[in-house]
GUSE-161468 format. One record per residue (C-alpha): residue number from 1; residue in one letter; z, y, x. Coordinates in steps of 0.25 Angstrom, whole numbers, plus 2048, in hexadecimal, padded with zeros to 3 digits. Each point is the difference from the previous one (the first is absolute). Layout:
BEGIN
i; aa; zz; yy; xx
NUM; a; Z; Y; X
...
This chain:
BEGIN
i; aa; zz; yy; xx
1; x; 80A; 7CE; 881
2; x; 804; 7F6; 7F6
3; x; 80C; 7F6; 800
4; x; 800; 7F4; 7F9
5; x; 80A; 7F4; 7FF
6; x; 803; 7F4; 7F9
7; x; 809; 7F4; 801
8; x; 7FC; 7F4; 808
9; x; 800; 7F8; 7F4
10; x; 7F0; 7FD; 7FA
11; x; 7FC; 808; 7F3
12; x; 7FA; 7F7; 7F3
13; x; 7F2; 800; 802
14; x; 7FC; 800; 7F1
15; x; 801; 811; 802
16; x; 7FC; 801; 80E
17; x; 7F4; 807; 7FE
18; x; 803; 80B; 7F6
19; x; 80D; 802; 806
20; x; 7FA; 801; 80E
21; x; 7F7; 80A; 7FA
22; x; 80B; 808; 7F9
23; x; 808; 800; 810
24; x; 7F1; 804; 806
25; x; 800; 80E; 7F6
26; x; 80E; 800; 805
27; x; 7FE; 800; 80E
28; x; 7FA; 810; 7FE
29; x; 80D; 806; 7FF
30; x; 804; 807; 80D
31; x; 80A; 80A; 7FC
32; x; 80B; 7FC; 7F6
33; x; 805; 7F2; 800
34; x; 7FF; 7F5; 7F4
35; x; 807; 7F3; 801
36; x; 7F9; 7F6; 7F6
37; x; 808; 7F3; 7FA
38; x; 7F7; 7F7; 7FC
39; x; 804; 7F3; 7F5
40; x; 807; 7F8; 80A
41; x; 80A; 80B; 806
42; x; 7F7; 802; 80D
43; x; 800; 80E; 804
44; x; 7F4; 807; 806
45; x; 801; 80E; 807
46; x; 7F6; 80B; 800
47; x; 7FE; 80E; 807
48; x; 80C; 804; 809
49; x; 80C; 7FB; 7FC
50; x; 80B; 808; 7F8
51; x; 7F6; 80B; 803
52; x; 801; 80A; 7F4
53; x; 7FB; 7FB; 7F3
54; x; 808; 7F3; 801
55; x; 7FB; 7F7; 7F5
56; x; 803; 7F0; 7FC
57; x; 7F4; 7FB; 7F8
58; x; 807; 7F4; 7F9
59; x; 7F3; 7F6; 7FC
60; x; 809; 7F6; 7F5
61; x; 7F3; 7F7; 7FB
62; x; 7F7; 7FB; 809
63; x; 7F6; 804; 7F7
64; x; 7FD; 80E; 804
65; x; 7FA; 7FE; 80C
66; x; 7F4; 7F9; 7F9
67; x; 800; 80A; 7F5
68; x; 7FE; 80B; 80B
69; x; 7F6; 7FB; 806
70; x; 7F8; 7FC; 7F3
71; x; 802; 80D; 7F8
72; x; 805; 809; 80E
73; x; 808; 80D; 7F9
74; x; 800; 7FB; 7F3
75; x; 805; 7F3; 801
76; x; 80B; 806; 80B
77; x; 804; 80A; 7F3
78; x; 800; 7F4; 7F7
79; x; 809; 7F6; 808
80; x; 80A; 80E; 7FF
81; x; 7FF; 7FF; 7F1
82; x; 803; 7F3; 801
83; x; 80B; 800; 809
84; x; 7FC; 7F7; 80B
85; x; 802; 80C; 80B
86; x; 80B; 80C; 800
87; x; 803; 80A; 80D
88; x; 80E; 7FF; 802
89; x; 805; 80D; 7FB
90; x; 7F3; 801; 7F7
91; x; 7FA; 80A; 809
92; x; 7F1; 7FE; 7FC
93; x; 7FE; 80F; 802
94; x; 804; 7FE; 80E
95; x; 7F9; 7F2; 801
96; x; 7F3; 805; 7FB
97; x; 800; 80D; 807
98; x; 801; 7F5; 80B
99; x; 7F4; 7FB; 7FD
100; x; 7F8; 80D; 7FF
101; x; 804; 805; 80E
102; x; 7FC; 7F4; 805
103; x; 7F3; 7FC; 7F9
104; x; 806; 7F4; 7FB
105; x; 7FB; 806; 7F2
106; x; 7F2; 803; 805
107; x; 7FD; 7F4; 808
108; x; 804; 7F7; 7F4
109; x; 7F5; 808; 7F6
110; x; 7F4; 7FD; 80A
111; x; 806; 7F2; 7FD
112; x; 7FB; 7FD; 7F2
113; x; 7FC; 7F4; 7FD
114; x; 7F8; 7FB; 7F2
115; x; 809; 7FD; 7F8
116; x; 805; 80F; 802
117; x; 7F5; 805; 7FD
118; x; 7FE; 7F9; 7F5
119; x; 80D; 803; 7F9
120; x; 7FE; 80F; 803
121; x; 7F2; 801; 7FB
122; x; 805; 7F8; 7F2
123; x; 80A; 80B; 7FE
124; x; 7FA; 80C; 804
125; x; 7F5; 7FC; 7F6
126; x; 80B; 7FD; 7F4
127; x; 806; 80F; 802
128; x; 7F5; 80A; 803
129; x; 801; 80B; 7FB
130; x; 7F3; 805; 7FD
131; x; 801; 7FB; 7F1
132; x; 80D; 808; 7FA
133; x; 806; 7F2; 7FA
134; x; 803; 7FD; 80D
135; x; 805; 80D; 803
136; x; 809; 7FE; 7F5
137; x; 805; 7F2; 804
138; x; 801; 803; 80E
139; x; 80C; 80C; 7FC
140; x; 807; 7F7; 7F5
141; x; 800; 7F5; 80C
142; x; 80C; 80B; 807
143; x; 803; 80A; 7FA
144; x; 802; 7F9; 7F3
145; x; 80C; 7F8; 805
146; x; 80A; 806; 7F9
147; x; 805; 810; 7FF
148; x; 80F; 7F7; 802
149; x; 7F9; 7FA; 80D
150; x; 7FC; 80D; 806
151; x; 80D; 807; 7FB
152; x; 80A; 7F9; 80A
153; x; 7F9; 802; 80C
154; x; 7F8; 80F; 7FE
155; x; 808; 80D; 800
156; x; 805; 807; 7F4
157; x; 7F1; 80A; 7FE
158; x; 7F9; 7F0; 7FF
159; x; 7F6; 804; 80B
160; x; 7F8; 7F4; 806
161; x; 7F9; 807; 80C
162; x; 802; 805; 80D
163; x; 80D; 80B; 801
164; x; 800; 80C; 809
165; x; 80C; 800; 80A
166; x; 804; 80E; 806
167; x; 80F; 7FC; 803
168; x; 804; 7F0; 808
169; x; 80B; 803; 7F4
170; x; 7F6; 803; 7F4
171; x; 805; 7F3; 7F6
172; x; 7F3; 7FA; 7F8
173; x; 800; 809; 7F6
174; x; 7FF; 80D; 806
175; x; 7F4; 7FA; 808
176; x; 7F9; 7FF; 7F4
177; x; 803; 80F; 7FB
178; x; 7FC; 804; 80B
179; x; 7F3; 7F9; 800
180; x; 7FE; 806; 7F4
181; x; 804; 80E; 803
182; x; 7F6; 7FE; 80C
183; x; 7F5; 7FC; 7F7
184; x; 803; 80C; 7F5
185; x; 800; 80A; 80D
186; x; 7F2; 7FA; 806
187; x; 7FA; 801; 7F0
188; x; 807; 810; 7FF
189; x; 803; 7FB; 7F2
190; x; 803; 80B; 7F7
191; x; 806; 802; 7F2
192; x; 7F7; 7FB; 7F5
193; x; 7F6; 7FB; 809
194; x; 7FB; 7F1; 7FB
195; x; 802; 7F3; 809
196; x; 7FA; 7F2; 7FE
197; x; 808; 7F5; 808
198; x; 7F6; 7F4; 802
199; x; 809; 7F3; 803
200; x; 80C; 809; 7FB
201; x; 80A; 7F4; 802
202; x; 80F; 802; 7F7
203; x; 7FA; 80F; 800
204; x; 808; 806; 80C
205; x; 7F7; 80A; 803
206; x; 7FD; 804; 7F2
207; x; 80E; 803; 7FE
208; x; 804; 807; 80E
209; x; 7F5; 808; 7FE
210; x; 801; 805; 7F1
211; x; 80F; 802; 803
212; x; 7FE; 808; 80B
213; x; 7F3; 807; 802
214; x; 7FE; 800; 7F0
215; x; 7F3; 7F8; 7FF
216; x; 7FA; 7F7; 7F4
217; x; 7F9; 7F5; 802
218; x; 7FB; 7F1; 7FD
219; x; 804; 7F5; 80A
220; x; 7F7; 7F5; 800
221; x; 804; 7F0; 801
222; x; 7FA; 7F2; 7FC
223; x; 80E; 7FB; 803
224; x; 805; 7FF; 7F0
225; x; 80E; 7FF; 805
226; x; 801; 80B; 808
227; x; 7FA; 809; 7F5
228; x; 80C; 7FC; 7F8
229; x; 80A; 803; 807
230; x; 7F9; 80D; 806
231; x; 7FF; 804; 7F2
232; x; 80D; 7FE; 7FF
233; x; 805; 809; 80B
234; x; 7F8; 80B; 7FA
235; x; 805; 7FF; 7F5
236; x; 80E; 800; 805
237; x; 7FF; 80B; 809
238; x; 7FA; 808; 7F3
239; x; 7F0; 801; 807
240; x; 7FA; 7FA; 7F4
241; x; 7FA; 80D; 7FE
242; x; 7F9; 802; 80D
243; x; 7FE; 7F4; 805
244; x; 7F9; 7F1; 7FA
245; x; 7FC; 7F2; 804
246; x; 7F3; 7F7; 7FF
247; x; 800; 7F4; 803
248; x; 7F0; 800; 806
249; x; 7F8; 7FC; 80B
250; x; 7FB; 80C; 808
251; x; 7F3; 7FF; 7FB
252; x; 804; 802; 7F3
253; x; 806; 80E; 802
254; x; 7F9; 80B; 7FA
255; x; 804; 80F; 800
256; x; 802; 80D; 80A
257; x; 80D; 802; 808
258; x; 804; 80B; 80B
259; x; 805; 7F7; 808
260; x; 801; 7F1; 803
261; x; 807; 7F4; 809
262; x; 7FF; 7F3; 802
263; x; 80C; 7FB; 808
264; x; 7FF; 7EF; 804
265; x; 7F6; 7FD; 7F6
266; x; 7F3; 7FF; 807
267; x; 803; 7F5; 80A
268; x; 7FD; 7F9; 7F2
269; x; 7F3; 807; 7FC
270; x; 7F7; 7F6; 80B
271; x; 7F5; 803; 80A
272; x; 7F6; 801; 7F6
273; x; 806; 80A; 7F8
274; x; 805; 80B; 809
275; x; 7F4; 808; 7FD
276; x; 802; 7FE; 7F1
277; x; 80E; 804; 801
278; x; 7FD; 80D; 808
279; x; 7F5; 804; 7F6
280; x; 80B; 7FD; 7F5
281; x; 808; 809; 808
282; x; 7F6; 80B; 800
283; x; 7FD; 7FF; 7F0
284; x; 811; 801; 7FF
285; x; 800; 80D; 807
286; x; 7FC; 80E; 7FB
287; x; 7F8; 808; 808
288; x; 808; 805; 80D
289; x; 80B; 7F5; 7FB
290; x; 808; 7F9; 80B
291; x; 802; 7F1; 802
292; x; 80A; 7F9; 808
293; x; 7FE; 7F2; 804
294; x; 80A; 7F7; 807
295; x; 7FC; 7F3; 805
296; x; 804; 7F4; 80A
297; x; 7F6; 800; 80A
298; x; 7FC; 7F6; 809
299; x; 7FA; 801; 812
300; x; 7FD; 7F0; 7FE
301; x; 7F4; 7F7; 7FA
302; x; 80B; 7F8; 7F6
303; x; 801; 808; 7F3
304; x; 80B; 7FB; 7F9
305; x; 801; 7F1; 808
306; x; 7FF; 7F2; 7F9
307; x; 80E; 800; 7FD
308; x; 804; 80D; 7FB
309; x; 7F3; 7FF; 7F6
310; x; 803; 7F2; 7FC
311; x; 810; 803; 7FB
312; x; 804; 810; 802
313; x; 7F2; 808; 7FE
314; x; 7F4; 7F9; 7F9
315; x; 7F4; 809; 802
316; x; 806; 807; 80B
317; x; 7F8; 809; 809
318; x; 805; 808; 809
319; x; 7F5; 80A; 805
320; x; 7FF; 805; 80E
321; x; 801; 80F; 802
322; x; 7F1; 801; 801
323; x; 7FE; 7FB; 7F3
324; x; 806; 80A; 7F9
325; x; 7FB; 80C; 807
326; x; 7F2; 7FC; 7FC
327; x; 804; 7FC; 7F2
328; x; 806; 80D; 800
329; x; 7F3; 807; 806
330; x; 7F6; 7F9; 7F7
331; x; 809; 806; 7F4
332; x; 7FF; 80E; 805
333; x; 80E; 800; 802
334; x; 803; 806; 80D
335; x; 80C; 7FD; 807
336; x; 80B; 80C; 803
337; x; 80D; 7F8; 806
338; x; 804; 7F3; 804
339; x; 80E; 7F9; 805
340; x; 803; 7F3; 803
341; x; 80D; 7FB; 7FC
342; x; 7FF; 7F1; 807
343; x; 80E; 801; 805
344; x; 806; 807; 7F4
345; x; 7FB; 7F2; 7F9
346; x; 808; 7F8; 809
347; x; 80C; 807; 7FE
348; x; 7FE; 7FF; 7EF
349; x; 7FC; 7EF; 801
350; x; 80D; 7FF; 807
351; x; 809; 806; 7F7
352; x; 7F7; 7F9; 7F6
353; x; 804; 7F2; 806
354; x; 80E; 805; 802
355; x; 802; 803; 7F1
356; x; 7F8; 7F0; 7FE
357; x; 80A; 7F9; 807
358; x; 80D; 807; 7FB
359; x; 7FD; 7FE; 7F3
360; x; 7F8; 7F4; 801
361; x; 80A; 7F7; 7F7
362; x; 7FE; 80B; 7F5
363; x; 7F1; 7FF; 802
364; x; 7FF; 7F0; 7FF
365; x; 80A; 800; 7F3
366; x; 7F6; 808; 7F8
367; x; 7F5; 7F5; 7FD
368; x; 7FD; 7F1; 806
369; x; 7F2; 806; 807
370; x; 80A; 807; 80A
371; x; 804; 7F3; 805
372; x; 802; 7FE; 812
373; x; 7F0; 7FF; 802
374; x; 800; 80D; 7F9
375; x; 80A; 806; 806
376; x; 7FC; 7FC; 810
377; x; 7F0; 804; 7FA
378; x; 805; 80E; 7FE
379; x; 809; 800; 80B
380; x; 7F5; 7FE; 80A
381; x; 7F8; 809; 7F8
382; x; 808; 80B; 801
383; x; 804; 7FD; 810
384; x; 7F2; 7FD; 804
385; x; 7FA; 80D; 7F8
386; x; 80C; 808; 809
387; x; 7FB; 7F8; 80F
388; x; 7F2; 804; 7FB
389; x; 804; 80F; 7FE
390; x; 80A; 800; 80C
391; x; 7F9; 7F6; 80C
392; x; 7F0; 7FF; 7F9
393; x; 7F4; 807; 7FC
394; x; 805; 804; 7F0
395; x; 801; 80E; 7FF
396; x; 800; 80A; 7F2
397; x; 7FA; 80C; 800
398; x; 801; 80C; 7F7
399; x; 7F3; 808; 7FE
400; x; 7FF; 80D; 7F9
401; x; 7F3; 802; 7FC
402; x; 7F8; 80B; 7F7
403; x; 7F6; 801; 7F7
404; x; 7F6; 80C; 803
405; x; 7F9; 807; 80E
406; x; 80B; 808; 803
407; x; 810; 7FD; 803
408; x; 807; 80D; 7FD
409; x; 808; 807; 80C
410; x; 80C; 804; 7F9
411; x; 802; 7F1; 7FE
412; x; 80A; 7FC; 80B
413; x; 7FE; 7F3; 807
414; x; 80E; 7FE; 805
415; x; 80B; 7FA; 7F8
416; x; 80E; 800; 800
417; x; 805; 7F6; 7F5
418; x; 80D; 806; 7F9
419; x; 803; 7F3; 7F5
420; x; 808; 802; 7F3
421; x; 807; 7F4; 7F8
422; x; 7F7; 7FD; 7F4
């Protein structure tokens, strides 16, 4: 089942235990093969040798084992961003899809020790976002970067969500117009019909949808940098007229809408909030109004992970797909149409990690925050999020839901994305 070998020479016994630990989560693997160097140059083999992934876990500090076993995910992310492990051909999508087909991932959760715990519960307390300060300093924490930040690695329309591939050819951007021609078609939006964005990012949909279906509307953001520059946009692409910014929580939005979306945003929103935001939802919407709402989604019991909440995401909450539907229920919003993009995701985070590493020089030259444990954080971030959507249990939904008893016939249900440049 599992192949193991080491040279005949004695390993240091001042990380015996954690690094025995760290070769016991790897002796899982049956398919794939991972050959592991630890500190000393001795080699370790996992799985079926050169069977497909092939993958060299290079362990430079000794310090990582004893990191993993104390903090188990987190501390293995941390020794990444510290620089004491690579993968050879800095493969993590490969290496941590690894490690979700073989349980490696899910064997080292049900290993948490104290001091874990601990550090989750510290941090999930400090960024709950049931009180809207923290809302507020939860977004700033990563969407505040830096539009320059976000500029060398998105596509042209500055869209920070999942894409919709039709065509293995279909470059970044046209992903992303066809995702909003998608959602336009699923809300049959119509000339001067009115649209409130919640989490309305650079203003991607905003714009796609005023050019192109002749909407007005209000995009919705706590993020003050991003409402700059969507403001901007708008202004540049001579929308001023139809379309505004506000820089809000959304529980501070007031006013009636025909149609509203939420695209990426309420993985921030928090467990306790979800029937809040439905609600809110609800009040946004005119009678008969039609709202859209495109959310990660997750089949496991780990929400956002210690990591991911600690660095990337703090306040995450991904919701399970059950959890929407009764939020939804319990707003009187029934649900007409769902999809799952999960793969669509996958395909976006890669060209995402693409466009990261090519210009990663440009990247670390635009301030001193962005220096190497910056750019290996993000790197991870952006590999691990692709193995979560490829190989794990993250997925994203689109839910087009109405508000009303009835969903009128003539409205189709089957869509056929035809994207236009902005």
């Amino acid at each position: 089942m599992v192949g193991l070998t080491q040279s005949d020479s004695p390993r240091p016994q001042r990380d015996a235990k954690s690094e025995r630990y760290l070769y016991q989560l790897f002796s899982l693997i049956e398919t794939g093969s991972l050959t592991v160097v630890n500190p000393e140059g001795r080699e370790y083999s996992f799985g079926k040798p050169h069977d497909a992934p092939d993958l060299r876990l290079i362990i430079h500090h000794p310090g990582t084992y004893d990191r993993i076993l104390a903090f188990g995910t987190l501390g293995f992310c941390e020794a990444y961003m510290e620089g004491w492990w690579d993968e050879a051909n800095h493969n993590l999508v490969e290496l941590i899809g690894l490690f979700y087909r073989s349980n490696v991932y899910a064997e080292a959760l049900k290993n948490v020790t104290p001091a874990l715990a601990l550090k989750v519960i510290m941090q999930r307390l400090k960024t709950l976002p049931l009180l809207i300060q923290n809302s507020r300093k939860n977004v700033q924490h990563h969407y505040d970067l830096g539009n320059s930040f976000y500029q060398q690695f998105l596509d042209p329309t500055l869209t920070y969500s999942c894409g919709y591939r039709v065509h293995e050819t279909d470059s970044l951007e046209q992903m992303q117009l066809q995702k909003y021609d998608l959602i336009c078609q699923k809300l049959q939006l119509h000339p001067g019909e009115s649209l409130i964005d919640i989490g309305c990012g650079w203003g991607g949909m905003l714009i796609y949808a005023a050019k192109h279906y002749g909407v007005s509307g209000t995009g919705v953001t706590l993020s003050q940098e991003q409402a700059k520059l969507a403001q901007v946009r708008i202004e540049q692409y001579g929308l001023s007229d139809q379309l505004k910014i506000e820089i809000a929580d959304y529980r501070e939005v007031t006013g009636q809408y025909d149609k509203f979306v939420s695209i990426g945003m309420f993985e921030h929103v928090g467990k306790g909030n979800f029937d809040t935001f439905m609600q809110k939802a609800s009040e946004l919407l005119k009678p008969h109004g039609t709202g859209l709402l495109h959310t990660i989604v997750t089949q496991s019991g780990e929400r956002n992970g210690a990591w991911v909440d600690k660095y990337i995401f703090p306040g995450g909450y991904a919701p399970q797909f059950h959890e929407l539907t009764q939020a939804l229920w319990a707003a009187k919003l029934p649900i007409a149409h769902t999809e799952n993009l999960k793969p669509h995701y996958a395909e976006t985070l890669k060209q995402w990690a693409q466009n990261f590493t090519a210009h990663s020089a440009e990247i670390s030259a635009l301030a001193p925050v962005y220096d190497e444990r910056f750019m290996r954080m993000w790197y991870l971030y952006l590999q691990s999020f692709e193995a979560s959507f490829r190989y794990g249990g993250l997925h994203v939904y689109q839910l087009l839901f109405y508000k009303g008893k009835q969903w009128p016939l003539h409205l189709p249900l089957q869509f056929s994305p035809s994207p236009r440049a902005i």
